[in-house]
N, C-alpha and C positions, 0 to 999 in steps of 0.2 A: 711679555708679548703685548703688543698693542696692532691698531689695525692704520692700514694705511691704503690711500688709495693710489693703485700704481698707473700711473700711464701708458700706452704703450713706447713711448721712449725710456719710462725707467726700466720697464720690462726686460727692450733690449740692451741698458746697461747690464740690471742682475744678470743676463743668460751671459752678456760676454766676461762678468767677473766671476762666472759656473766654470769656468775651462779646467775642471777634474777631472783628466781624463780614467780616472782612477775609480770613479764615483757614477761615472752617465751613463744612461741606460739605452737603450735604440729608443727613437721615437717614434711614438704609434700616431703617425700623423691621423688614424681616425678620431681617435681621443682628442686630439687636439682641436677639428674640426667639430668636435662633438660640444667641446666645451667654448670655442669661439662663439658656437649658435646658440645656446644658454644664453651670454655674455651679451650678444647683440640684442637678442629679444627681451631680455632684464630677468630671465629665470635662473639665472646663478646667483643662487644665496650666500651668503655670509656666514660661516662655519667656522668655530675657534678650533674644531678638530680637522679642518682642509688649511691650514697653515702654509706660509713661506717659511723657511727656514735657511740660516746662512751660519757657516760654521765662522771659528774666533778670528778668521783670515778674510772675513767678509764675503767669501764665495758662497752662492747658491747650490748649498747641497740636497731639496725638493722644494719644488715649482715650476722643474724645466718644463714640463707639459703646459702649466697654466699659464706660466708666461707666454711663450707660444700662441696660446690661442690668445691673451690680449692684445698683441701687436696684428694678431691675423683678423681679430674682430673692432681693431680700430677703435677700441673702447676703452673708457677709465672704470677700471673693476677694482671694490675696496675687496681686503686679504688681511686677516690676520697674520701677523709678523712675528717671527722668533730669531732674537738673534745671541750669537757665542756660543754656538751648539758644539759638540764633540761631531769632526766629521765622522767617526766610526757609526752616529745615530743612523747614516743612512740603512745601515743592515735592520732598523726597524722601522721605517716609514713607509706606510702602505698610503696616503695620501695620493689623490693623482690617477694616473695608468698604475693601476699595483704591482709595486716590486714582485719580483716573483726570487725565487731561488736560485734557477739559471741567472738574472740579471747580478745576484750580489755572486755568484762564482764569474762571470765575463767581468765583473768590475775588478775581480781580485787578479785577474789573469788567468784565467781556467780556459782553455781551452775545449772545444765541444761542450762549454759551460750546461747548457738544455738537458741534451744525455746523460751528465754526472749527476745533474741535480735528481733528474728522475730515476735513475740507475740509484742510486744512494737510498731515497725512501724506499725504493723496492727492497734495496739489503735489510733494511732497518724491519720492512715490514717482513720480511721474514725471518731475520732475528728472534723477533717480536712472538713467533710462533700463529700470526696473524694471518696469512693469506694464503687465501683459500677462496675456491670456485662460490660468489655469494659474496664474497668482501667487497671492498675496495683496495685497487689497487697499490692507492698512493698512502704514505704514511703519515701518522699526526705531526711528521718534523715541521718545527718550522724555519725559516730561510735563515737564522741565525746558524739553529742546529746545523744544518744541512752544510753551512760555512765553516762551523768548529768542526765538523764529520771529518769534511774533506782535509780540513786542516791538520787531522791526528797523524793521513798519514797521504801528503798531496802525489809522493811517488808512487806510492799503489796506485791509486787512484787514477793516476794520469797514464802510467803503463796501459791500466783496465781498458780505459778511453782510449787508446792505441789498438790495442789488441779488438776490440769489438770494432772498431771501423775496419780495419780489414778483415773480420767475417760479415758487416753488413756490405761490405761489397760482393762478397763470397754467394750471400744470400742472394746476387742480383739487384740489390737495394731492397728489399721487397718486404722483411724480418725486420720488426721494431729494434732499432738500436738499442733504444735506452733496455728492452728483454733480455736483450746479447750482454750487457753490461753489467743490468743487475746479476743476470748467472752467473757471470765468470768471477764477480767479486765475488757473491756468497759464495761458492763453492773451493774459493780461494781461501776466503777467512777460515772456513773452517777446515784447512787443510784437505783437500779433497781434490781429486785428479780432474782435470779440465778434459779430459782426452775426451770425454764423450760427444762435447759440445764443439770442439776442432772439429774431430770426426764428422759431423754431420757437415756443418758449412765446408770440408773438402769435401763431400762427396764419396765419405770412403765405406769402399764395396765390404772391406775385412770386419769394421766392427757392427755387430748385431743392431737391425731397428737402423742405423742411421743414414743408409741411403734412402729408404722407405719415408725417414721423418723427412732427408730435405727436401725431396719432391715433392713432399707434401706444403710442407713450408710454400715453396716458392711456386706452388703451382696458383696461377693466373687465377683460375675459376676460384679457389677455395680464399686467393686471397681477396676477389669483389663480394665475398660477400661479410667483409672486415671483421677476419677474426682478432679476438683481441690481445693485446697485451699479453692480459694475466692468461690465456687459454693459452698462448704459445709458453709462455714461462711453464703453464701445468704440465703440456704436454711434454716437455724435454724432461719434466721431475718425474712422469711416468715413465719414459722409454730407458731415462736414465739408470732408473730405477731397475726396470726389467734386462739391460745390459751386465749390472750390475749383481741382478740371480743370474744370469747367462739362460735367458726365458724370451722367446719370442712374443711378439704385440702382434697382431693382425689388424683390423680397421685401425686410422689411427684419427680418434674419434673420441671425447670425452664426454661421457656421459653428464647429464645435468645434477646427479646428486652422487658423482662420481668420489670417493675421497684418494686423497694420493699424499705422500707422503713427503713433506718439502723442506722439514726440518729434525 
């Protein structure tokens, strides 16, 4: 690695020798704006760990962001330089706008990339035996993980993401996808009847609790005042639950040191 100072015309050479379309992430033109004004005012520092990096084919696989803002801030900015890298390294470079999870499944071809990514840690974290009203929702994976997850088995996975978009439209749009997704995989993996979770996003009058949850779901008022996530995920593991003793729920309301049963 050594450092070099790039112009903004070599800038726009490296971005036009990046054209991976296999590899590039959206750009957050704020980031980039962000880092132009750095750039112009001389407050972007020199960091052997904010690297350029170009795989054995000489494409820029990170630096699309900082390139970017060199050509937008009209400046010569020095950068630490790596070159002959394995393009697979992009699945660990947080340098930049941070890769996120969702970017390395959209780079692989994932479709609804965002939802699986977050739908995934949710499996994971309740695998895990981990979540719970007081946790955090999302799991310790991280975006490689998340990439071998999807990997083990990408037609489940992509079926899940089918199937959960037509119940978040069901919902009205209104019901966290990524909640829809993570249910329907856990309860998948562990062999377990989805009927309850259908049931609710149709609407249907015949099984216990689930017209009751989706109006609750999708009612306006309950949803301004943003319940979350893991409280929708909880609440389908209660109602499920009590479908399941063939036991009616009244308020559908979770207590603050409520426990429910989710694995």
């Amino acid at each position: 690695m050594k450092i070099i100072n790039v112009t903004p015309s070599m800038a726009r050479q490296f971005i036009a020798n990046g054209n991976l379309s296999h590899i590039k992430r959206p750009i957050n033109m704020n980031n980039v704006k962000l880092y132009a004004n750095q750039m112009k005012s001389g407050e972007w520092q020199l960091n052997e760990n904010v690297c350029i990096a170009f795989d054995i084919d000489g494409n820029l696989i990170n630096g699309n962001h900082r390139m970017r803002s060199v050509i937008l801030a009209d400046v010569t900015v020095p950068f630490y330089v790596s070159y002959n890298n394995d393009p697979e390294i992009f699945k660990y470079l947080d340098n930049g706008r941070k890769r996120t999870a969702g970017d390395c499944l959209k780079i692989a071809g994932v479709a609804n990339y965002n939802n699986v990514a977050a739908g995934i840690r949710i499996v994971a974290k309740m695998k895990n035996g981990k979540f719970y009203r007081g946790g955090e929702v999302w799991s310790e994976l991280t975006n490689s993980q998340v990439l071998d997850e999807y990997n083990k088995m990408p037609e489940f996975y992509n079926s899940i993401a089918n199937e959960s978009k037509v119940l978040y439209n069901k919902s009205l749009k209104i019901v966290a996808p990524q909640a829809i997704f993570g249910l329907l995989a856990y309860w998948r993996l562990k062999g377990e009847s989805t009927k309850y979770i259908e049931a609710v996003f149709n609407d249907d009058q015949t099984v216990l609790n689930a017209k009751g949850l989706y109006r609750f779901l999708t009612n306006q008022k309950i949803q301004r005042k943003n319940i979350s996530i893991r409280d929708v995920i909880m609440l389908f593991f209660k109602y499920h639950n009590a479908w399941n003793n063939k036991t009616t729920v009244g308020q559908f309301i979770l207590k603050p040191d409520e426990k429910i049963k989710t694995f």
